[in-house]
Structures are given as C-alpha cells and as structure tokens.
MINUMAR-468518 format. One record per atom (N, C-alpha, C): residue number from 1; residue in one letter; chain; x, y, z. Coordinates in Angstrom, 2 decimals, always signed. Example, Ala and Ser with C-alpha at 12.3 -4.5 7.8 and 13.67 -1.06 7.14 Angstrom:
residues 2
+-------+-------+------+---------+---------+---------+
: vexti : votor : domi :       u :       v :       w :
+-------+-------+------+---------+---------+---------+
:     1 :     a :    A :  +13.19 :   -5.69 :   +7.80 :
:     1 :     a :    A :  +12.30 :   -4.50 :   +7.80 :
:     1 :     a :    A :  +13.20 :   -3.30 :   +7.80 :
:     2 :     s :    A :  +12.85 :   -2.25 :   +7.08 :
:     2 :     s :    A :  +13.67 :   -1.06 :   +7.14 :
:     2 :     s :    A :  +12.90 :   +0.03 :   +7.87 :
+-------+-------+------+---------+---------+---------+
This chain:
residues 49
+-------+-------+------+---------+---------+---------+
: vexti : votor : domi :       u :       v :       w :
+-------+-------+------+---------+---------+---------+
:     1 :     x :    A :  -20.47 :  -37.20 :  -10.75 :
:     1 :     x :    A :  -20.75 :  -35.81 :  -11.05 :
:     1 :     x :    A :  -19.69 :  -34.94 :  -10.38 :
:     2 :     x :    A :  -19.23 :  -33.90 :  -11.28 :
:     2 :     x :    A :  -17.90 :  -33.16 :  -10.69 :
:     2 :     x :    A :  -18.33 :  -31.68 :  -10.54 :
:     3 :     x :    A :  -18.35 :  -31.10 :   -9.32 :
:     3 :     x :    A :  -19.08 :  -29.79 :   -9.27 :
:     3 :     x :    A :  -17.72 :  -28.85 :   -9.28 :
:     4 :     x :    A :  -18.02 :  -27.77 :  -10.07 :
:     4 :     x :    A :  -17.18 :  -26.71 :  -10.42 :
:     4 :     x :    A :  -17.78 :  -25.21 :   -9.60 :
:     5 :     x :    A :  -17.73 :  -24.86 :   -8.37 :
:     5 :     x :    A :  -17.70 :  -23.63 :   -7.96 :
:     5 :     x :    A :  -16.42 :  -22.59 :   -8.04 :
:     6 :     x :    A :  -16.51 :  -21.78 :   -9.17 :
:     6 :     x :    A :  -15.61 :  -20.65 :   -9.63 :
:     6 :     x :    A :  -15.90 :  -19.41 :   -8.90 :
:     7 :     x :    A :  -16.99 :  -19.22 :   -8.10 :
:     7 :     x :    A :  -17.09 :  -17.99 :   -7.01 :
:     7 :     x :    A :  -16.06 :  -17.93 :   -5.84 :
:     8 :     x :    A :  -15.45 :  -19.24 :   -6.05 :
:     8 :     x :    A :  -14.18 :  -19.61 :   -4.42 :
:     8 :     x :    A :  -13.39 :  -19.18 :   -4.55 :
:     9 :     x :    A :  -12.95 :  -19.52 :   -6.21 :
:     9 :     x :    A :  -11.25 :  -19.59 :   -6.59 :
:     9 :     x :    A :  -11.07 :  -18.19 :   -6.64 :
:    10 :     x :    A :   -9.62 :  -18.10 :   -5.57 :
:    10 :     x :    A :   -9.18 :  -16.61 :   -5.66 :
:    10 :     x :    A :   -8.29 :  -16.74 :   -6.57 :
:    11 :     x :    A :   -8.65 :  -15.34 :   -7.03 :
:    11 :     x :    A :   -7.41 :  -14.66 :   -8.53 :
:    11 :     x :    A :   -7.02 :  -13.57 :   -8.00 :
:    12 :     x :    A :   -5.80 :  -13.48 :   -8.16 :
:    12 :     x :    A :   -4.89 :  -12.06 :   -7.61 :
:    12 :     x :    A :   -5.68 :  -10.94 :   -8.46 :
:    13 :     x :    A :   -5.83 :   -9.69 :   -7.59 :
:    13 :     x :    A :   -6.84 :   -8.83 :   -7.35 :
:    13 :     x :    A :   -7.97 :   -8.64 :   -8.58 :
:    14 :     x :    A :   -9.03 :  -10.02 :   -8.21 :
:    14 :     x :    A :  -10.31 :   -9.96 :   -8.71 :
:    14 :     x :    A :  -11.40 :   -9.19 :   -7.43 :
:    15 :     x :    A :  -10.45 :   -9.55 :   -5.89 :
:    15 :     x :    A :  -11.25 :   -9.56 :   -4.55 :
:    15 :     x :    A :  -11.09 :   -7.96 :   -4.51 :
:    16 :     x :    A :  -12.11 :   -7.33 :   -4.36 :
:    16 :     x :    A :  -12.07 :   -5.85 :   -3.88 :
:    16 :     x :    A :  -11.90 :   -5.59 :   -3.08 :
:    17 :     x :    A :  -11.84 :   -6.61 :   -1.76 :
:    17 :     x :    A :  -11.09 :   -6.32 :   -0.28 :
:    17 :     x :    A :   -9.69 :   -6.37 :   -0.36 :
:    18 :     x :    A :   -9.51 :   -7.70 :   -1.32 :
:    18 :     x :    A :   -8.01 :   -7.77 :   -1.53 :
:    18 :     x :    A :   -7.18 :   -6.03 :   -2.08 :
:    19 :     x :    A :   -7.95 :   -5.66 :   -2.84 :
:    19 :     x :    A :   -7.39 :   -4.73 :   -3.99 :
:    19 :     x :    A :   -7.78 :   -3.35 :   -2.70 :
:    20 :     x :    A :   -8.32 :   -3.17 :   -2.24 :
:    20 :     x :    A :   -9.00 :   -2.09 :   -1.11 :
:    20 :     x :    A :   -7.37 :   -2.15 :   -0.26 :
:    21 :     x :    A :   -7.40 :   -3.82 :   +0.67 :
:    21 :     x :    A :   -5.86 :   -3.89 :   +1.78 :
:    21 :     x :    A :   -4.76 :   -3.35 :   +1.03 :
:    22 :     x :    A :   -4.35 :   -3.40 :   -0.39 :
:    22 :     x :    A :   -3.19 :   -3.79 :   -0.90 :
:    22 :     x :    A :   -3.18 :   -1.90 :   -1.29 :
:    23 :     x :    A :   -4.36 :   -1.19 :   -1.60 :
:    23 :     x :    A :   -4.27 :   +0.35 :   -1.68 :
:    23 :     x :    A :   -3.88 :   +0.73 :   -0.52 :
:    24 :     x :    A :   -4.86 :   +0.72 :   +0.80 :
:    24 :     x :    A :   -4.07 :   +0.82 :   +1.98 :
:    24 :     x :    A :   -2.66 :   +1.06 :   +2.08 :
:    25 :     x :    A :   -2.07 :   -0.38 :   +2.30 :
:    25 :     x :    A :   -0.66 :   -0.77 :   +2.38 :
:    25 :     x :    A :   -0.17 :   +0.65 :   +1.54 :
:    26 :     x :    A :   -0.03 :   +0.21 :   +0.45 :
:    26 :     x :    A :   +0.61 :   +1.24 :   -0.66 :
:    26 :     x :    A :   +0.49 :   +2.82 :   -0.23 :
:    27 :     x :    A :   -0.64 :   +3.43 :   +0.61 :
:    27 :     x :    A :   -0.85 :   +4.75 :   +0.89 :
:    27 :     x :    A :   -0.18 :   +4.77 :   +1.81 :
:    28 :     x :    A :   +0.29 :   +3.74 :   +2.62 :
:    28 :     x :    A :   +0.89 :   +4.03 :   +4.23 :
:    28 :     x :    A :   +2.24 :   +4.12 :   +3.43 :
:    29 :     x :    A :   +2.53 :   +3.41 :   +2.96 :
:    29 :     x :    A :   +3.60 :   +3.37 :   +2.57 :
:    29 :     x :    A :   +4.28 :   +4.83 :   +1.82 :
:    30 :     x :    A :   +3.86 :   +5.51 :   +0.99 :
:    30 :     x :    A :   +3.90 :   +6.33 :   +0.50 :
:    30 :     x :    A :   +3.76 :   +7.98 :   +1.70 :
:    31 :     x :    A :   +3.02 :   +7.64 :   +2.16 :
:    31 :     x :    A :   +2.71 :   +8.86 :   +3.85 :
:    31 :     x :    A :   +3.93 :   +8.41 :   +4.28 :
:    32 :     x :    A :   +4.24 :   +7.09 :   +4.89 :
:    32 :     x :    A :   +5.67 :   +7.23 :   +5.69 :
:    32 :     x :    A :   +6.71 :   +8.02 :   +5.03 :
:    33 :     x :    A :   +7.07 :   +7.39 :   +3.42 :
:    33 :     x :    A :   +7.93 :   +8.05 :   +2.55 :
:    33 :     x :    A :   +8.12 :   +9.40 :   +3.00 :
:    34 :     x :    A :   +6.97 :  +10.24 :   +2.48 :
:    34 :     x :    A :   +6.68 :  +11.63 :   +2.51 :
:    34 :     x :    A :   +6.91 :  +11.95 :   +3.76 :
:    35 :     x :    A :   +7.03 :  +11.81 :   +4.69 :
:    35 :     x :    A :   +6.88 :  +12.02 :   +6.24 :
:    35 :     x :    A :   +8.53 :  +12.03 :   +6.48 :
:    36 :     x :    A :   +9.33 :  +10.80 :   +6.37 :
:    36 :     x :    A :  +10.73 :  +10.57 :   +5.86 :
:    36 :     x :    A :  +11.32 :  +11.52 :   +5.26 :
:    37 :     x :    A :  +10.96 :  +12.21 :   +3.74 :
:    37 :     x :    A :  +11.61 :  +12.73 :   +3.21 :
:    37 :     x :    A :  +11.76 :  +14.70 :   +4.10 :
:    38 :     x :    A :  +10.22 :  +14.58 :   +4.82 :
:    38 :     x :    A :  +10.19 :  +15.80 :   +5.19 :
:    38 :     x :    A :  +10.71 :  +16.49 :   +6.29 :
:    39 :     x :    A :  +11.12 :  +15.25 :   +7.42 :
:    39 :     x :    A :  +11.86 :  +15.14 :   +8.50 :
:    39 :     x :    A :  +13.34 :  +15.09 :   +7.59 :
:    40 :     x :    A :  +13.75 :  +14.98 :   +6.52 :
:    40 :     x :    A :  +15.14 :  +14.38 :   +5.93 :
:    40 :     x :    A :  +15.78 :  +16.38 :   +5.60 :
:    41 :     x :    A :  +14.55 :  +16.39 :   +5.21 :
:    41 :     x :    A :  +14.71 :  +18.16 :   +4.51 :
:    41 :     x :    A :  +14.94 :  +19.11 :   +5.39 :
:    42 :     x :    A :  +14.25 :  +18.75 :   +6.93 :
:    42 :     x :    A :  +14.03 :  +20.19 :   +8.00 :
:    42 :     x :    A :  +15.15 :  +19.94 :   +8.49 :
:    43 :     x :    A :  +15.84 :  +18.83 :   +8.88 :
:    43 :     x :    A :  +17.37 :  +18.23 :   +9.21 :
:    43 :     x :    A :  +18.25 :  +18.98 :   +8.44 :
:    44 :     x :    A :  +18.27 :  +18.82 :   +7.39 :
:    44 :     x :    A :  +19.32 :  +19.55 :   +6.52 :
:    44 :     x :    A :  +18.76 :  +21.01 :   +6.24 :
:    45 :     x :    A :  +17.91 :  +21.57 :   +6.25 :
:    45 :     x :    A :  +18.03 :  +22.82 :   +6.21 :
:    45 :     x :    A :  +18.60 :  +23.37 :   +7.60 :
:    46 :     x :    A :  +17.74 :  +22.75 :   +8.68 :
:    46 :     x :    A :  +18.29 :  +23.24 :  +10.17 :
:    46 :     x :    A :  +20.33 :  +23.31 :   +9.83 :
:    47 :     x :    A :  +20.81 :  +22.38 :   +9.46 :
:    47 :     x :    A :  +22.02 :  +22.08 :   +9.83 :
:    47 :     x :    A :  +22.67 :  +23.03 :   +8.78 :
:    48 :     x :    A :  +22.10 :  +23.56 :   +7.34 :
:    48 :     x :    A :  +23.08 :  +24.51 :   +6.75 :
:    48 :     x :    A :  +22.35 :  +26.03 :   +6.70 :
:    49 :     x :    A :  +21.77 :  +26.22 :   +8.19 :
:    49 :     x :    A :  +21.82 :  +27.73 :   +8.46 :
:    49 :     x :    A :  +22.20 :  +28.29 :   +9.22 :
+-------+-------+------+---------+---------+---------+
C-alpha cells in the first residue's frame, strides 16, 4: 500500500506564510529604494543651491 499525503508537498507560493515572507522582503525592499532615492535627491538639491 502506497500512501500519498499532498498536504506536505510544497508548491512555490501555495504557503501563505511563504507568500506573507516573500511580501515582506519585497516591501523592505522597495522602503529602502525610496529611502535611497530620497537621501539621492536632498544630496543633489543641497549641492546645486
């Protein structure tokens, strides 16, 4: 007898924790960006006034 439990097998983002970490990630990522670009802007305005 061959038992088949399909509740185990992970599938790239079926897991809602998975898909929850991977939004995370992506928001930090995007805040640093923005944070980057806004420190990039006050630099160059400071420097051509």
């Amino acid at each position: 007898m061959v038992e088949c439990n399909l509740a185990k097998v992970e599938v790239a983002g079926s897991n809602p924790v998975s898909r929850s970490k991977e939004f995370k990630g992506l928001a930090i990522m995007v805040k640093s960006f923005f944070l980057a670009f806004e420190a990039f802007v006050s630099v160059f305005v400071s420097v051509w006034r």
